[in-house]
N, C-alpha and C positions, 0 to 999 in steps of 0.2 A: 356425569360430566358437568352439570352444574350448568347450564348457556343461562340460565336465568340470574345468576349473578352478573350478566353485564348487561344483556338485552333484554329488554321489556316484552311481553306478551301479552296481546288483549288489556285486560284491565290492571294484570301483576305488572306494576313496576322494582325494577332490578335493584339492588341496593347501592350498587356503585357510584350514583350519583351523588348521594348524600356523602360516601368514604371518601371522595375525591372532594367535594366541597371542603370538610372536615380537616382533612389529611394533603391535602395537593396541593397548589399555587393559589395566595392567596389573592382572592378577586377576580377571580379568572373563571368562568363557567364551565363544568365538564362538558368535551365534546362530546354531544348524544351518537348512540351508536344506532345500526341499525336495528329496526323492532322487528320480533319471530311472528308477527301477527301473520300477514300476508307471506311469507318466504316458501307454502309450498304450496303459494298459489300463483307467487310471482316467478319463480324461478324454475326453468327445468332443471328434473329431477338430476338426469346426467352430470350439467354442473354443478349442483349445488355438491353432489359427489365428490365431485373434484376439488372442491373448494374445499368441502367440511376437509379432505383428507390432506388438503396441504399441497396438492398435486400443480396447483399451478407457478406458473414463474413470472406475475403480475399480482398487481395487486388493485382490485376494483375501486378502492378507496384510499391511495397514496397518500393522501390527505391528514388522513386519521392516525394521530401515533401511537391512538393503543393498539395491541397486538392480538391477535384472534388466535389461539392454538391449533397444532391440527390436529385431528382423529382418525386416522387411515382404519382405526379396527371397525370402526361402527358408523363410516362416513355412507353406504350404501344403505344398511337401515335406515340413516337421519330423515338422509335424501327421499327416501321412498314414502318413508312414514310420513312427511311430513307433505308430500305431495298427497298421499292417500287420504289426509282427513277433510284435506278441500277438493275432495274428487277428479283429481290433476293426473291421476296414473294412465295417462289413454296416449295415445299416439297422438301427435300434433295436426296430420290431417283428419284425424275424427272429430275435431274440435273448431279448427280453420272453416268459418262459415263465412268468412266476407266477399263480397263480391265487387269483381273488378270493374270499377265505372272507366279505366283508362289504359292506354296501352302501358306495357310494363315501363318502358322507355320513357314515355311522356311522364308517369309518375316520379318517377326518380330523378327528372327536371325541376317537375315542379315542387319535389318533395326539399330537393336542393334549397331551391330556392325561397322555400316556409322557412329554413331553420335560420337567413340569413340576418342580417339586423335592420332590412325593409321591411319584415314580415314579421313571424313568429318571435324570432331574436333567439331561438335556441340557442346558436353559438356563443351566446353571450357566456354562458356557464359550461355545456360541454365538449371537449377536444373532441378531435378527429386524426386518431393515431397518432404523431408527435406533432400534431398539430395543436397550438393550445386555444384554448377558448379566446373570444375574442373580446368579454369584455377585460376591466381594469380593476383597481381596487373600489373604485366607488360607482362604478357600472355592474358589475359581477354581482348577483343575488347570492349567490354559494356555488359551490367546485358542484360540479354533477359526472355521473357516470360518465367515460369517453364513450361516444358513439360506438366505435367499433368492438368494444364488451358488447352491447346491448345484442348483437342479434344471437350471439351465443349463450347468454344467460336468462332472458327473460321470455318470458312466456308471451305468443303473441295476441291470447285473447285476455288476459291480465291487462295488458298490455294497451288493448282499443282501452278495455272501461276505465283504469287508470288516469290517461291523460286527458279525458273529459273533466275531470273533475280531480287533482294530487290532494288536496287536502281531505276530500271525505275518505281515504283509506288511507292516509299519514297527516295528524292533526301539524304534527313538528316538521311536517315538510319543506322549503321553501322555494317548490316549484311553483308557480302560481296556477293558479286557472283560468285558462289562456280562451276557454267558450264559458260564457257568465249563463248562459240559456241551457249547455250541453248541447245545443244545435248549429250556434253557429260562430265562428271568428269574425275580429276584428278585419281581418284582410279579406277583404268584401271584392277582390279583382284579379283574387286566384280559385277556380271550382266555387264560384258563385260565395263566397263565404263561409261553404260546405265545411261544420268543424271534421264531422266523419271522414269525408271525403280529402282531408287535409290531412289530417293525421294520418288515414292509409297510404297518402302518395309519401308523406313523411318516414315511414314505416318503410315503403318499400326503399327509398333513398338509405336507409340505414342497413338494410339487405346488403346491399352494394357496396359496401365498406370493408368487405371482408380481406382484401387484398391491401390494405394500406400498415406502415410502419406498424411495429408495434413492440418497440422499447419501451413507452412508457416512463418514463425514470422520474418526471416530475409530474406527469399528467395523467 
C-alpha cells in the first residue's frame, strides 16, 4: 500500500514533499500531511478502521486537498496492527485512570468556558459542528480538528499527555503549548490554574458534543 509515500514515520520522511516542490505550484509549500508516528496510539483502533476503509461521510481534515485512498480489504489489520505496536489493543476503561476532581456537569461548564477566547482560545482554530472557529485570517494559528470528530476518534489517554505539551509528539504541529511547566495555565481563575485539571473539564466538554450538526461541508 505504500502510506509512506505520503506520510512520514518516525524518522522516514515520505518523498512527496520534494515531488510536489519539484512538480506542483511554483512557490507554494506542500501541505504537510498527517504523520504515522503516534496514529496507533492516538486514534482508536475502530475508527481508524473506518477511516483507513473509506467508510466514513466526513472528512477530518476538509482542509487538505490531497486525497487519502481507501482500503476496505486490509483497513481492520492497519487499524489493529498499528494500535498493537503502541500497546493500545485494550478496552478504553482499562486504560481510563483519571480521576474526577468535579461533578460531570460542573466540568463541562467550565470545560466550556477554557475553550472560549477569555481562556484557553481553543475556538480560535477548532469548529464545533457547523459551527466555525472563531478566530479570522490573522487570528486563526491553523484549521484544527472540529470538536465533535475528537470524542470518536482519539484516544483519551493520548489524549491527557498530548495537550500538555503538542509539540514534543508533532514537531510540525501548530498547536501551541498552552502549560509552559506541564503543571500549570495561564488562566489562574478557573481550578486554581490546574493545567490537568483544565484539560479534563475540557475533555469532558468535548464528551458532550456528540449531538450537535454534523454536515461539515467546510469545517
Amino acid at each position: 500500500m505504500n502510506c509512506a509515500a505520503c506520510h512520514n514515520r518516525d524518522t522516514d520522511s515520505s518523498p512527496r514533499a520534494l515531488i510536489v516542490v519539484e512538480e506542483g505550484e511554483s512557490g507554494l509549500p506542500p501541505e504537510p500531511l498527517p504523520s504515522l508516528t503516534w496514529v496507533g496510539e492516538k486514534l482508536k483502533p475502530d475508527w481508524a478502521e473506518s477511516f483507513i476503509a473509506g467508510e466514513l461521510n466526513w472528512r477530518p481534515r476538509p482542509w487538505l486537498k490531497s486525497r487519502m485512498p481507501a482500503f476496505p480489504a486490509h483497513a481492520a489489520i492497519l487499524s489493529r496492527g498499528m494500535a498493537a505496536q503502541h500497546g493500545r489493543l485494550r478496552h478504553p476503561s482499562e486504560v481510563n485512570t483519571t480521576q474526577e476532581h468535579a461533578p460531570a456537569e460542573m466540568q463541562i461548564q467550565l470545560g466550556q468556558q477554557l475553550t472560549s477566547k477569555t481562556a484557553l482560545d481553543c475556538r480560535q482554530c477548532h469548529g464545533i459542528g457547523d459551527i466555525l472557529p472563531t478566530g479570522d485570517e490573522k487570528t486563526k494559528i491553523a484549521p484544527g480538528i472540529n470538536f465533535v470528530h475528537i470524542k470518536e476518534r482519539l484516544d483519551d489517554e493520548y489524549y491527557r499527555r498530548f495537550v500538555l505539551d503538542p509539540p514534543r509528539f508533532d514537531i510540525s504541529t501548530k498547536m501551541p503549548r498552552l502549560s509552559a511547566d506541564g503543571k500549570t495555565t495561564k488562566i489562574t481563575n478557573i481550578l486554581d490554574g490546574n493545567a490537568e485539571l483544565q484539560f479534563q473539564a475540557i475533555w469532558r466538554y468535548i464528551q458532550s458534543l456528540d449531538d450537535q450538526p454534523r454536515s461539515f461541508r467546510n469545517n
